[in-house]
FIDO-250658 format. One record per residue (C-alpha): residue number from 1; residue in three letters; x, y, z. Coordinates in Angstrom, 1 decimal, m for minus. Example, Ala and Ser with C-alpha at 12.3 -4.5 7.8 and 13.67 -1.06 7.14 Angstrom:
<atoms>
(atom 1 'ALA' (12.3 m4.5 7.8))
(atom 2 'SER' (13.7 m1.1 7.1))
</atoms>
This chain:
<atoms>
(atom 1 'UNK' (0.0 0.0 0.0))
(atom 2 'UNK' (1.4 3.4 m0.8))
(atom 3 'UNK' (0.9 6.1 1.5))
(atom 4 'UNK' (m0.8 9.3 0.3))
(atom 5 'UNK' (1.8 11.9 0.9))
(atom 6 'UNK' (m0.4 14.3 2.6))
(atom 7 'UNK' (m1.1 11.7 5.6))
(atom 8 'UNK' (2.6 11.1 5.7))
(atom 9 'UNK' (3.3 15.0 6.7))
(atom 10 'UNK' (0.6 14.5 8.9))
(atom 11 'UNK' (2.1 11.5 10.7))
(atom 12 'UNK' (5.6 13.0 10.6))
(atom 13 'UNK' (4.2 16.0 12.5))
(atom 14 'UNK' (1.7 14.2 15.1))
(atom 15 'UNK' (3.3 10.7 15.2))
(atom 16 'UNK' (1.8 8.1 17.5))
(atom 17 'UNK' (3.7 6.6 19.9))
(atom 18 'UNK' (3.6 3.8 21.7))
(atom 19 'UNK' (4.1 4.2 25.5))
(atom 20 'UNK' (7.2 1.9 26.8))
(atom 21 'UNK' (6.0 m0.4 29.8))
(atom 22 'UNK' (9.4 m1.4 31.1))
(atom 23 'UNK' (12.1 1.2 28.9))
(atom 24 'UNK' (11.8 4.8 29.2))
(atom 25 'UNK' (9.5 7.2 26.7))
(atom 26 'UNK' (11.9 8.8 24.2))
(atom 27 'UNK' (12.5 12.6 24.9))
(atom 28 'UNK' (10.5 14.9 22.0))
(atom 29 'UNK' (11.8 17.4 20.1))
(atom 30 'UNK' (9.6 20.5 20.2))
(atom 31 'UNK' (6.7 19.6 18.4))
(atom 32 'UNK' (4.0 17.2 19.2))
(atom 33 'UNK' (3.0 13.8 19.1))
(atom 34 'UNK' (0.0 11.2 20.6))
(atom 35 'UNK' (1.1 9.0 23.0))
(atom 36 'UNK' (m0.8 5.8 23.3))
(atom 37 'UNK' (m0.5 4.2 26.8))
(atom 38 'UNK' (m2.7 1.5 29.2))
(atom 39 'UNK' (m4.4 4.2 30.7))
(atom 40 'UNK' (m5.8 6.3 28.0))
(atom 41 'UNK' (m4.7 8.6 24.7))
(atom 42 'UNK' (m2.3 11.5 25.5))
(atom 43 'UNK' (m1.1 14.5 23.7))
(atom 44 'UNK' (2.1 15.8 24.0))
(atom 45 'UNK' (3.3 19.1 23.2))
(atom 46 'UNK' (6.6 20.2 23.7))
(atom 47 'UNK' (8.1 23.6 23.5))
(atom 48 'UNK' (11.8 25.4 23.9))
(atom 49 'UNK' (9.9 26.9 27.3))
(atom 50 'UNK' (7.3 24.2 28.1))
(atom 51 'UNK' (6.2 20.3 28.0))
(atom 52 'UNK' (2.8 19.8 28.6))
(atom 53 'UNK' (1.2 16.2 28.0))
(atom 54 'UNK' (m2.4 16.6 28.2))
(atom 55 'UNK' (m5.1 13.1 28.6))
(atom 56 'UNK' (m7.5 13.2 25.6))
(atom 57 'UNK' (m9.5 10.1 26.6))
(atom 58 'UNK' (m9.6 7.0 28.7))
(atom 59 'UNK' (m9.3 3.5 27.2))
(atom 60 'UNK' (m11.4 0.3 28.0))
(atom 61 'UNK' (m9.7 m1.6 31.2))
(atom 62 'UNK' (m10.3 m4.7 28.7))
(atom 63 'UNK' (m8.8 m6.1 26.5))
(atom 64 'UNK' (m5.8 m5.0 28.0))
(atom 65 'UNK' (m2.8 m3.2 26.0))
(atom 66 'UNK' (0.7 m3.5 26.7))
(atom 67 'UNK' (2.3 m0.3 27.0))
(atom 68 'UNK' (3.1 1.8 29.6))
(atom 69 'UNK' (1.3 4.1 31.9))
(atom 70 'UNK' (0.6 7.8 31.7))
(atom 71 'UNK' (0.7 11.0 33.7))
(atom 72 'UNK' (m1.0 14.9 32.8))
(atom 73 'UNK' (2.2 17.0 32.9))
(atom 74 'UNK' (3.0 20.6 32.6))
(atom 75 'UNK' (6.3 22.3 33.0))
(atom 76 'UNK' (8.3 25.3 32.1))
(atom 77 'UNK' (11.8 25.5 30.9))
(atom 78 'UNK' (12.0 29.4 32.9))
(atom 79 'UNK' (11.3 28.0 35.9))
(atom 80 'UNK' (8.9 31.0 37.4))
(atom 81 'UNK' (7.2 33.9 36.0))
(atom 82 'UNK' (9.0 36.8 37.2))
(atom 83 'UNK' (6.1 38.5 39.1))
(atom 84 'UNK' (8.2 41.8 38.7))
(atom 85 'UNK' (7.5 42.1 34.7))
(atom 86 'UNK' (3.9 41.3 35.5))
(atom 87 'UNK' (3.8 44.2 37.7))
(atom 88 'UNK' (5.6 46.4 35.0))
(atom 89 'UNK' (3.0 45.2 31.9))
(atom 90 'UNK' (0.0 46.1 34.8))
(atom 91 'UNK' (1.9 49.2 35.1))
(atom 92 'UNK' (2.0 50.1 31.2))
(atom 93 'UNK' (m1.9 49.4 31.2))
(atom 94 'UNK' (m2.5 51.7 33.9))
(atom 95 'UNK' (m0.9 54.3 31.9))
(atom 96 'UNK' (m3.0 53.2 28.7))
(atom 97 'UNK' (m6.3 53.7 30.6))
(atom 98 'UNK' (m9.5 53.8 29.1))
(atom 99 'UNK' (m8.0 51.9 26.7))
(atom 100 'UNK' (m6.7 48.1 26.2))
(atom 101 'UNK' (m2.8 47.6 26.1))
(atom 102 'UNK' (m1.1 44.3 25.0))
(atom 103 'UNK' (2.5 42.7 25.4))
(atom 104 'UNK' (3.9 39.3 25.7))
(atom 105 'UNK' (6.5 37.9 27.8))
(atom 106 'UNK' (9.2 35.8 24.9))
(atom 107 'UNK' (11.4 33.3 25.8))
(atom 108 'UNK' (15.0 32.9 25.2))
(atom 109 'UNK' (16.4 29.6 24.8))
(atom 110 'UNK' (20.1 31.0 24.7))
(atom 111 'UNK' (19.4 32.6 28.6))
(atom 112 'UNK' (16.9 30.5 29.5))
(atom 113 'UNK' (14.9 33.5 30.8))
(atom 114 'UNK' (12.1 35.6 30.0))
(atom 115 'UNK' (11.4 39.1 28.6))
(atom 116 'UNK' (9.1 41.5 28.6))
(atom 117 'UNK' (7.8 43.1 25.6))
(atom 118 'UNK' (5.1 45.9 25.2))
(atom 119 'UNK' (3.0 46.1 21.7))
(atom 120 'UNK' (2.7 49.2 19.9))
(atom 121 'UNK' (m0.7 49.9 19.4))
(atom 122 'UNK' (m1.8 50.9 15.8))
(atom 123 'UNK' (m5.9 51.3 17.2))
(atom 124 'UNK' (m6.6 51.2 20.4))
(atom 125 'UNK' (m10.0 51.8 22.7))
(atom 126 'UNK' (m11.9 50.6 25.9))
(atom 127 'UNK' (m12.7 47.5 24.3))
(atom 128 'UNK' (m10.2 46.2 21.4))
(atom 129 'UNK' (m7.2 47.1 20.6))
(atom 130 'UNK' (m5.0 46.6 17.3))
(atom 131 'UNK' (m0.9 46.5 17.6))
(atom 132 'UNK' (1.9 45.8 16.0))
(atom 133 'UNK' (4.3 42.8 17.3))
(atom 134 'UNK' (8.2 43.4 16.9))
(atom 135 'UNK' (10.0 40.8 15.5))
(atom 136 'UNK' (11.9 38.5 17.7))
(atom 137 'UNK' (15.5 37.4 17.9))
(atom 138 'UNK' (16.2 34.2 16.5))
(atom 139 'UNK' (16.4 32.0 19.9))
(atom 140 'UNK' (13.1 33.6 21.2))
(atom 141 'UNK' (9.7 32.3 21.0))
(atom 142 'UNK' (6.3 33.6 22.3))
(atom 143 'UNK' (6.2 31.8 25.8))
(atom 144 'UNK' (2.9 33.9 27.2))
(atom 145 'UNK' (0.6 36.4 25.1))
(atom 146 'UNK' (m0.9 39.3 28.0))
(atom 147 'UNK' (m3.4 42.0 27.4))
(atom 148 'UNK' (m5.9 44.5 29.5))
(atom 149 'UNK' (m9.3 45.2 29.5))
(atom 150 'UNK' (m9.0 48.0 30.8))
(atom 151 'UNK' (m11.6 49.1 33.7))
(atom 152 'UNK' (m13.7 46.1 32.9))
(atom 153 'UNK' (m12.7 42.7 34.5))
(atom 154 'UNK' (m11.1 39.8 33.3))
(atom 155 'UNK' (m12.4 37.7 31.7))
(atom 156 'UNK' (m12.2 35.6 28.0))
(atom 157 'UNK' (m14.5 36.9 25.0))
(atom 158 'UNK' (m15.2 35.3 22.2))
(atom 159 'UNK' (m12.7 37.5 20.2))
(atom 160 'UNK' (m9.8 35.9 23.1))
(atom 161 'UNK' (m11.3 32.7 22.0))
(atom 162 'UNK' (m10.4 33.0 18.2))
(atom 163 'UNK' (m7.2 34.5 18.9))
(atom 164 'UNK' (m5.9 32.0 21.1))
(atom 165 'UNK' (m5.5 29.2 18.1))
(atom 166 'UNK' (m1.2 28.5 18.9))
(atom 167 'UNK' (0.4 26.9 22.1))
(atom 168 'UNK' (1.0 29.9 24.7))
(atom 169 'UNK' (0.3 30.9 27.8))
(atom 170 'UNK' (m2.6 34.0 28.0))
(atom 171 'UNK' (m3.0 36.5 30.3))
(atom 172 'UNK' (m5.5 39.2 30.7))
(atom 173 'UNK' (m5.6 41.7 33.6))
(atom 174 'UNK' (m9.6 43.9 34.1))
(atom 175 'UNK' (m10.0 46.2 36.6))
(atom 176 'UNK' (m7.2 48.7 36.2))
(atom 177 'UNK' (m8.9 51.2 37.5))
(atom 178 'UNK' (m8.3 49.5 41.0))
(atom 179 'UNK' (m5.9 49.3 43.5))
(atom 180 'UNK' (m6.4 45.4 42.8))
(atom 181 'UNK' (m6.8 44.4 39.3))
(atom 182 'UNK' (m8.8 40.9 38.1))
(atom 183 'UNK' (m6.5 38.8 36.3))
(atom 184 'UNK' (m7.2 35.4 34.3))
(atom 185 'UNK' (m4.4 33.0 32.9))
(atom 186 'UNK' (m5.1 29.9 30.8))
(atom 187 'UNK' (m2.7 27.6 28.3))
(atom 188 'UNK' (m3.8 27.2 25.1))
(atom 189 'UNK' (m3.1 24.4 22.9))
(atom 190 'UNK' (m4.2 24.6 19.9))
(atom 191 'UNK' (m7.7 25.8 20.7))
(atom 192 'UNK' (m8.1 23.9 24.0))
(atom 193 'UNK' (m7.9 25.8 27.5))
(atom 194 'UNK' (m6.7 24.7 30.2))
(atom 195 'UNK' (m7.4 26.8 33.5))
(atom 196 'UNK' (m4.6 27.9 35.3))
(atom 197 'UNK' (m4.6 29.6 39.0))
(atom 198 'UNK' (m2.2 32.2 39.7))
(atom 199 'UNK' (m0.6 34.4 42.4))
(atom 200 'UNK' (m4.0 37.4 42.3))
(atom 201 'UNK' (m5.8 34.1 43.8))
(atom 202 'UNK' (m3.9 34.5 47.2))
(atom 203 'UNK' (m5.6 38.0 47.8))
(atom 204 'UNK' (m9.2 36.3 47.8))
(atom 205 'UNK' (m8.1 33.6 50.4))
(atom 206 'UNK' (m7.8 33.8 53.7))
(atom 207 'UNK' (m4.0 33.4 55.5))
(atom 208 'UNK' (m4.5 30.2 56.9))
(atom 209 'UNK' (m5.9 28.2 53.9))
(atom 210 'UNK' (m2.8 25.9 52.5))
(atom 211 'UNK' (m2.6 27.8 48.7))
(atom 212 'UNK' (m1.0 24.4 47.4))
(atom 213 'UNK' (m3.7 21.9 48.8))
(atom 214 'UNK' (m6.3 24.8 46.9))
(atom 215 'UNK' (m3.8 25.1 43.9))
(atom 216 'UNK' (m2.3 22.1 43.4))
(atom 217 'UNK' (m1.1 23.8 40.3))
(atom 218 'UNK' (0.3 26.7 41.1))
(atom 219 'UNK' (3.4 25.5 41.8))
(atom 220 'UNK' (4.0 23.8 38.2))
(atom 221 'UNK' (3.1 27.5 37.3))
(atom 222 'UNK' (6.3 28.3 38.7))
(atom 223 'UNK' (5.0 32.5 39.4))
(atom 224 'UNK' (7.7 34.1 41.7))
(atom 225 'UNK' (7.3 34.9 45.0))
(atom 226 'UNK' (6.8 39.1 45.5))
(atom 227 'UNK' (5.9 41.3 48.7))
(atom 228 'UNK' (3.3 43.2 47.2))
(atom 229 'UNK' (1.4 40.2 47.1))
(atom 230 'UNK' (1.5 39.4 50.9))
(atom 231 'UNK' (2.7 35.8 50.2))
</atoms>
């Protein structure tokens, strides 16, 4: 049988693999791939900043497969988000009120470290904004895509929605109006969200309440301690 070369690039870019059950899972390249193990169908997406593996689906218990089991994974190759450039992109859309700003924190896999860049913006009002993104060096990639809403809250709008197509981390900060802005972060793969806490959750909870029984997840967020936000 002859493959038809347009499933070939297909398979080539989103292989499946087999999960080992005694050897260890090859390391990926960045890209991603399907990894079929005993406990269900993964996706794995891998990233000069981040590895995530993500469960798609369970498989029946019989008959049985012999492959290897499976764990949900996330990870960051920076380590933490340095709460400090947060604070200055909050700061830039302080200065941009009533209207939206946008930025992005990129990834260099020469430093290993993160950057903050501010979009100019080409349109910009209290509910959209248009910009223009710089182009990067050639080590960098987009690691986490951040805009404002200006003095409405936080939250994700259909327009977010669209936008949010690529693997990245999204932020968006409402509220800025306030002495405490809303904030809402999510990874995106590839049109999936997944819901992730961060630090703006501490303020709502009270001191005694263990933040890592609550957010489990927080710490595979990897967000950098900082005074202002009475950790």
């Amino acid at each position: 049988m002859t493959i038809d070369p347009r499933d070939a690039a297909l398979q080539s870019a989103c292989p499946v693999v087999p999960v080992p059950r005694f050897g260890e899972l090859p390391s990926a390249q960045p890209g991603q791939r399907v990894l079929l193990a005993r406990n269900g169908v993964f996706l794995e997406v891998t990233r000069t900043w981040m590895r995530c593996v993500l469960k798609l689906g369970d498989l029946p218990a019989t008959p049985p497969l012999p492959y290897g089991v499976v764990h949900e994974h996330l990870s960051f190759a920076f380590g933490v988000i340095p709460l400090r450039l947060l604070d200055e992109f909050i700061a830039h859309g302080r200065r941009s009120l009533p209207n939206e700003a946008a930025g992005a924190l990129v990834f260099s896999k020469t430093r290993g470290a993160l950057r903050l860049v501010l979009h100019e913006a080409l349109e910009a009002g209290p509910a959209a904004i248009r910009y223009r993104i710089d182009a990067m060096d050639a080590d960098e990639e987009l690691a986490v895509d951040l805009h404002t809403h200006g003095v409405l809250g936080a939250f994700w709008s259909t327009t977010d929605d669209a936008d949010d197509q690529g693997v990245k981390v999204c932020g968006v900060f409402g509220n800025l109006d306030r002495a405490q802005p809303s904030a809402a972060l999510r990874l995106a793969i590839n049109g999936h969200f997944l819901k992730l806490p961060h630090p703006w959750v501490r303020r709502q909870l009270p001191q005694e309440v263990d933040l890592q029984g609550r957010c489990p997840t927080l710490a595979s967020m990897g967000f950098e301690a900082h005074s202002q936000w009475n950790i």
